[in-house]
C-alpha positions as CSV (number, residue, x, y, z in Angstrom):
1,X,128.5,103.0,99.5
2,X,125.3,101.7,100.9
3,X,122.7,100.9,98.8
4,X,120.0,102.9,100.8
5,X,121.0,106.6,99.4
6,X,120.8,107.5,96.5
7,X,123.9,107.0,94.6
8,X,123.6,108.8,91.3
9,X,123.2,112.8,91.2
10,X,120.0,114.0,93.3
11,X,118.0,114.6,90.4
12,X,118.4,111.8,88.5
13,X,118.4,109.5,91.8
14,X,115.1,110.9,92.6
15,X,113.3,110.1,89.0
16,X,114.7,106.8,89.2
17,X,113.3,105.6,92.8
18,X,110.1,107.3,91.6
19,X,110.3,104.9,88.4
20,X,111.0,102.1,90.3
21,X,108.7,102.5,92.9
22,X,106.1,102.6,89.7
23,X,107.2,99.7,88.5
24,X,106.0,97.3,92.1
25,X,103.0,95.7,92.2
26,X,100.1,97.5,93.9
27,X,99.2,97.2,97.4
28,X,96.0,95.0,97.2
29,X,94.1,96.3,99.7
30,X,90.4,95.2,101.6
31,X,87.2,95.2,99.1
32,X,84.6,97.6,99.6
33,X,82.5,95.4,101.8
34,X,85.1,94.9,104.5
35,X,84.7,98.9,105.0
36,X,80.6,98.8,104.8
37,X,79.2,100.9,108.0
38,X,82.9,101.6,109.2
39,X,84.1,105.5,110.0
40,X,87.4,104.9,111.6
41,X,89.9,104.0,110.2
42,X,93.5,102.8,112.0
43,X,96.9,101.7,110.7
44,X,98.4,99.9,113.0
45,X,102.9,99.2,112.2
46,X,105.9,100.1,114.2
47,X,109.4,101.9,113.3
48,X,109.1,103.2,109.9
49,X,105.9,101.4,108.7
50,X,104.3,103.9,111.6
51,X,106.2,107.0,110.0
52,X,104.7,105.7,106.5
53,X,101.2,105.5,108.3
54,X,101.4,108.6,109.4
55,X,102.1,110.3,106.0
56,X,99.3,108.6,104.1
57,X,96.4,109.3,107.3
58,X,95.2,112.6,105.3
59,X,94.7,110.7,102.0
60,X,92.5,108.3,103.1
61,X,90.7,111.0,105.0
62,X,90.4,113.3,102.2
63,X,89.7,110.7,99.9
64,X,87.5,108.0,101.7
65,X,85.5,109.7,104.5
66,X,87.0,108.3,107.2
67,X,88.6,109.5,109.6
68,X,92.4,107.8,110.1
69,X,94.7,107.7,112.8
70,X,98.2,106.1,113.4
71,X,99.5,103.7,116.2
72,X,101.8,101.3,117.1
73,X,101.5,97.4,117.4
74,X,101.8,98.2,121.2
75,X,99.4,100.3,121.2
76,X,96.9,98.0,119.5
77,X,98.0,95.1,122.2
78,X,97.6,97.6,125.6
79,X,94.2,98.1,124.6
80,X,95.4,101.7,125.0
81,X,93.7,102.6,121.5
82,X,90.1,102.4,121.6
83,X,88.6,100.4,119.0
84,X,84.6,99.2,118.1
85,X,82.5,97.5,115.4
86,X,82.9,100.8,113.0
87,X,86.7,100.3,113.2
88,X,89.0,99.3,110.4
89,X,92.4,98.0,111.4
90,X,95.3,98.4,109.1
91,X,98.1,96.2,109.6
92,X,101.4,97.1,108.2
93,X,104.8,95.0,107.9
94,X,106.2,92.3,106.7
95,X,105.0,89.5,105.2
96,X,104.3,86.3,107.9
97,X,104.4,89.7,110.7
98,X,102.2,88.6,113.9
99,X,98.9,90.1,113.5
100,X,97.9,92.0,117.0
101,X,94.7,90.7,118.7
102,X,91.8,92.8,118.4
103,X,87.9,92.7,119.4
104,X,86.3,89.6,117.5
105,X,83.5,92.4,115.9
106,X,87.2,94.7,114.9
107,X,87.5,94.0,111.1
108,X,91.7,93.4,111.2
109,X,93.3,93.6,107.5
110,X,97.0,92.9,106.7
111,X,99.2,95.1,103.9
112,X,102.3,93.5,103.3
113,X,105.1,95.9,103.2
114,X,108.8,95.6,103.2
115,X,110.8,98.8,104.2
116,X,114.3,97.0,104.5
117,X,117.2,98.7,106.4
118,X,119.6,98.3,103.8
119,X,117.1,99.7,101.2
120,X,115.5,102.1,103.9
121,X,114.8,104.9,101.7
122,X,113.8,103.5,97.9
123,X,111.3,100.9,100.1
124,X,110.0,103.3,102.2
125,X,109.3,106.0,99.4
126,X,107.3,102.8,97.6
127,X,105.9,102.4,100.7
128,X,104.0,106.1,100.6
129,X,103.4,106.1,97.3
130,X,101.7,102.9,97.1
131,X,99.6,103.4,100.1
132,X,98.7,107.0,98.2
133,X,97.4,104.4,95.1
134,X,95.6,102.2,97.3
135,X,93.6,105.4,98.8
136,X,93.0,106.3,95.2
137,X,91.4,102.6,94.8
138,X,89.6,102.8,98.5
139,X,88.0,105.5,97.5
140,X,87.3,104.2,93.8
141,X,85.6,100.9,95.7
142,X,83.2,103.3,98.0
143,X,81.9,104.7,95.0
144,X,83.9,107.8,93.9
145,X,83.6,108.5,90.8
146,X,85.9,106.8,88.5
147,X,86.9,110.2,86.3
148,X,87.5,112.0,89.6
149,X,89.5,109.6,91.1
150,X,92.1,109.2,87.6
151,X,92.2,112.9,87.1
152,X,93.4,112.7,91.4
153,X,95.9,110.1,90.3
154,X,97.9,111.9,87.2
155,X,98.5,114.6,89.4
156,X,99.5,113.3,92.1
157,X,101.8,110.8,89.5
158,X,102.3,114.5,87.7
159,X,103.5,116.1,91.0
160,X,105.8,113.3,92.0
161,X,107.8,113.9,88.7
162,X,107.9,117.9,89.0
163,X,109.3,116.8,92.6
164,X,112.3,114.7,91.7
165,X,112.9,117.2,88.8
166,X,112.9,119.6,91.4
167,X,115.7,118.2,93.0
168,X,118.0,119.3,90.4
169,X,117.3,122.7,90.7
170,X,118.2,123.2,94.0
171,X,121.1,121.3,93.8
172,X,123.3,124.5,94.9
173,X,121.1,124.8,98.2
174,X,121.4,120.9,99.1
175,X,125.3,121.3,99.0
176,X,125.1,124.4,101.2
177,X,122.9,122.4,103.5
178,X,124.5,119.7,103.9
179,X,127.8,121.6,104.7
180,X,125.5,123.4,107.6
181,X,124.8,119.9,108.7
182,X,127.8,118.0,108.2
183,X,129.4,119.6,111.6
184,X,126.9,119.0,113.5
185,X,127.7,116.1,116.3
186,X,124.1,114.8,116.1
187,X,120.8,115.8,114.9
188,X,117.2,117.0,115.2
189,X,114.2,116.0,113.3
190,X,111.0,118.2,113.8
191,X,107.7,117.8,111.9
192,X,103.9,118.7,113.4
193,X,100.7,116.9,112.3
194,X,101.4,115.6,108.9
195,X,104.5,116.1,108.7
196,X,105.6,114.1,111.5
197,X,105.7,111.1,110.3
198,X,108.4,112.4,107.4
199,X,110.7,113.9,110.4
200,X,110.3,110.2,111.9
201,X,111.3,108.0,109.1
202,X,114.5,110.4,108.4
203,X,115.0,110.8,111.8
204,X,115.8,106.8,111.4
205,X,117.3,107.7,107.4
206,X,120.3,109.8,109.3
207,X,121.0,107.3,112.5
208,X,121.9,104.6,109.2
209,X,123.8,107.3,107.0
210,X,125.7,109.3,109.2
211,X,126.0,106.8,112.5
212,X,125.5,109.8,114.5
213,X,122.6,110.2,117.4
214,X,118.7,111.4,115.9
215,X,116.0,112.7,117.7
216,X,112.2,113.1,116.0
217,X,110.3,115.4,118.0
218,X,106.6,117.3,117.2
219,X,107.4,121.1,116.6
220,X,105.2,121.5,120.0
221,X,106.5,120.1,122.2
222,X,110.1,121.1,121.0
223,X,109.2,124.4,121.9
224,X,108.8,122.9,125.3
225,X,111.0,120.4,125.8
226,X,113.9,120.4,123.3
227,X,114.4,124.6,123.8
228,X,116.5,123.5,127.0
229,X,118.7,121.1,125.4
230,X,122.6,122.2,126.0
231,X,125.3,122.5,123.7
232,X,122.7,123.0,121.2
233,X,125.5,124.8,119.1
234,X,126.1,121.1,118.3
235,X,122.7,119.1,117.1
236,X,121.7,120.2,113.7
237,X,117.8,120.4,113.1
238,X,116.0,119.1,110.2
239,X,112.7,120.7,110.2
240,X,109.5,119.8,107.7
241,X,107.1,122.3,107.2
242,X,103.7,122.1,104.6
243,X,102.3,126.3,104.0
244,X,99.0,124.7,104.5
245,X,99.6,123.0,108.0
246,X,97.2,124.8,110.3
247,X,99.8,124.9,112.9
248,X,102.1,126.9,110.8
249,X,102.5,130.4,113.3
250,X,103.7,127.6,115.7
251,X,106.5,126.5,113.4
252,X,107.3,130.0,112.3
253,X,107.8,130.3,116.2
254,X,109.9,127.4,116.5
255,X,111.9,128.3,113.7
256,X,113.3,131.9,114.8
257,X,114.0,130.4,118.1
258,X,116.5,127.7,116.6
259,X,117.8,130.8,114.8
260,X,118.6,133.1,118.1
261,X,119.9,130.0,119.5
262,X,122.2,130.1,116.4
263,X,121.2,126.5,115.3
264,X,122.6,124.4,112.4
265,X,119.1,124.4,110.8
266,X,117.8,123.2,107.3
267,X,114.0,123.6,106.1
268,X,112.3,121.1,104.0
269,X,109.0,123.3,102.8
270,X,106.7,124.3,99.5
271,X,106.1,127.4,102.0
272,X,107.9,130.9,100.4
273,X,111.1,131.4,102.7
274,X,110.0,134.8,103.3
275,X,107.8,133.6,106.3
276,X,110.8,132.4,108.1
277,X,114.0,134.4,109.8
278,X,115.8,135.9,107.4
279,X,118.8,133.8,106.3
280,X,117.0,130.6,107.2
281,X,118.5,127.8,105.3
282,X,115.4,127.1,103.3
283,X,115.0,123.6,100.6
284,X,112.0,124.3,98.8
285,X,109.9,121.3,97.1
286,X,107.0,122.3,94.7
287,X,103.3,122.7,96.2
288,X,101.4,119.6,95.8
289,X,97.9,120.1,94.1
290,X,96.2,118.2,97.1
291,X,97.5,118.3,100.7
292,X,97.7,114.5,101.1
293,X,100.5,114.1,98.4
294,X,103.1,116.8,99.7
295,X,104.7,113.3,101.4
296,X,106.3,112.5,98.2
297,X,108.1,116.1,97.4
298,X,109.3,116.0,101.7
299,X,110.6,112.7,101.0
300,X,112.4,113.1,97.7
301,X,113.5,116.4,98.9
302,X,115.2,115.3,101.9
303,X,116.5,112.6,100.5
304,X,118.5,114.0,97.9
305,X,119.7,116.2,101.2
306,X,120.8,113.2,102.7
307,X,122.4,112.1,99.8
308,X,124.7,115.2,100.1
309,X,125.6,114.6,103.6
310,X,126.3,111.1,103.1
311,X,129.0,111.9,100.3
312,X,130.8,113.6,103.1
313,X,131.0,110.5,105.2
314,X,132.7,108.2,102.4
């Protein structure tokens, strides 16, 4: 069996890539100084180290004033992102990556990270989570006060256990999910604002499990776009959803048009199911005490899903 699902029971899978993950050595990130006068903030990685960017963008907004966006290397290299002398550049990949050239007055900053295919989802879970801790410390370094930023961290560390607990309590609904799924001849991956950036990485998380086809799309423009696909009796949808995402009607909408289209369809949300169609296949993760850290319930949530489906291919 690959070594990049879990392989023990969800539950107890879960609590050990979260111990794991604890046990790495923190992401050491620019000092204070490197972010004096700066109030943009831009992560710059392709393939899943732009999914993990993605995730971590309202953390380091929330936490250090700035305001963060996600790109690819690409991007950065057609000057199609428009950068200045109050811009912070986060590289992340591999160490020894090539760093993308930039404006001489852009400050350009490297995080090493290693999210490796045949450890996809333990690295890239360490991944999010360390890049949560390093916000912690950002924030920490630009003066928040030290109290406010511990009491931020055993919650967020408190939230990640009640998560992978969680995962054993809703064992019954990951087997009846992944039998919805395991027909399906490929699969959907939807997410909007936030949550995007989950729906990417295991958009690329099912493509390695299940060798079948993926698509991540953004619940918008699924509503324009991906409501024409034919035989859509065949492409399962995995859709993340947070109840405080301010696009939420939009997602209720999506959702109870891939049930009349009588889609497979599995939700990943801490919303209650009543706000979707009834008999919505629903996995529920805990609410997370801040916004920023409901990545680490969608991931473990998921991936204990995928776990399931990927028993059925061995």
């Amino acid at each position: 069996m690959s070594t990049h699902i879990m392989s023990a029971r969800p539950h107890s899978a879960a609590r050990q890539m979260l111990q794991d993950c604890r046990l790495r050595p923190e992401l050491s990130g620019p000092d204070a100084a490197f972010f004096s006068g700066a109030d943009r903030l831009v992560f710059a990685g392709n393939r899943q180290y732009h999914d993990a960017a993605l995730s971590v963008c309202p953390a380091f907004e929330s936490l250090c004033g700035l305001k963060a966006s996600a790109c690819t290397m690409e991007e950065i290299r057609c000057g199609t992102v428009r950068l200045s002398s109050k811009t912070v550049v986060l590289v992340l990949g591999p160490s020894g990556q090539e760093m993308p050239s930039v404006p001489s007055d852009v400050r350009l900053f490297h995080l090493p990270l290693s999210i490796r295919e045949e450890q996809l989802l333990p690295d890239y879970f360490s991944a999010v989570y360390g890049l949560l801790v390093l916000a912690l410390r950002t924030a920490a370094a630009l003066g928040a006060e030290s109290s406010a930023v511990d009491t931020c961290r055993a919650c967020m560390d408190a939230y990640a256990d009640a998560a992978a607990l969680s995962c054993g309590a809703i064992q019954p609904q990951l087997v009846q999910a992944a039998q919805l799924l395991d027909g399906a001849r490929d699969f959907e991956t939807v997410g909007l604002g936030p949550e995007l950036g989950t729906a990417g990485f295991f958009n690329r998380l099912l493509i390695s499990a299940t060798h079948r086809f993926s698509n991540c799309e953004n619940a918008e423009e699924w509503c324009h776009l991906n409501f024409f696909l034919r035989k859509h009796h065949d492409t399962a949808v995995l859709l993340f959803a947070s109840g405080v995402n301010p696009g939420m009607n939009r997602i209720v909408e999506a959702v109870t048009v891939m049930r009349r289209m009588e889609r497979p369809l599995v939700v990943c949300t801490d919303a209650p199911a009543e706000i979707f169609p009834m008999g919505t296949q629903v996995l529920h993760h805990p609410s997370a005490p801040e916004h920023w850290m409901a990545p680490l319930g969608q991931i473990l949530t998921a991936g204990a899903l995928v776990h399931e489906l990927r028993q059925k291919e061995v």
